[in-house]
Residue, then its C-alpha position, 0 to 999 in steps of 0.5 A: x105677650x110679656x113686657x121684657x121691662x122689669x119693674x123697680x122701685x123707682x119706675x114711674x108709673x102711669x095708667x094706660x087706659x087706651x082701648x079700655x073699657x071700664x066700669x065699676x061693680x061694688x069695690x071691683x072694677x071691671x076692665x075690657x081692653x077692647x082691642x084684645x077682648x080681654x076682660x080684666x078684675x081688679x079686686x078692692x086693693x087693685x082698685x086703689x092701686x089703679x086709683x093711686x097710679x092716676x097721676x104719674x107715681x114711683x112704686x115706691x111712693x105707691x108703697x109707702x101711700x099702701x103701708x101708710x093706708x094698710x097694715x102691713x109690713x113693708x117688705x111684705x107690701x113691696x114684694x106683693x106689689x112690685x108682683x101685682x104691678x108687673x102682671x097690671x104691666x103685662x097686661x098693658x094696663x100701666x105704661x112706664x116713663 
């Protein structure tokens, strides 16, 4: 089930990692949400998208950290990441304040 929330610039981020299962393979990490058996990959950048969110953050200071760390332009980046961070909120891996 979708969230009916959209993400924006300026939504506070914040990891939900209640009923998660999480373990590390190479640069992925392997997520299962245990109430759901969802099983769940976030690949190299995912990973540092996850990593970034541990404490509270904007979006946007998540994608100034991301154009600041990769090259990329940053129209680019913030479309790129405002979709990733939605289908991570639909997923119930992010909770919003």
């Amino acid at each position: 089930m979708l969230n009916d929330e959209s993400l924006t610039l300026e939504t506070v981020l914040q990891k939900n990692t209640q009923n998660l299962l999480i373990s590390e393979v190479g640069d992925e990490l392997v997520m299962m949400d245990m109430e759901k058996g969802n099983y769940i990959n976030l690949n190299k950048i995912g990973r540092i998208i996850w990593e970034q969110i541990e404490n509270q953050i904007t979006v946007i200071e998540l994608i100034n950290l991301l154009t600041n760390r990769f090259d990329v332009q940053k129209d680019e980046c913030t479309k790129d990441t405002l979709e990733y961070l939605q289908k991570m909120y639909d997923q119930n891996l992010l909770s919003v304040k």
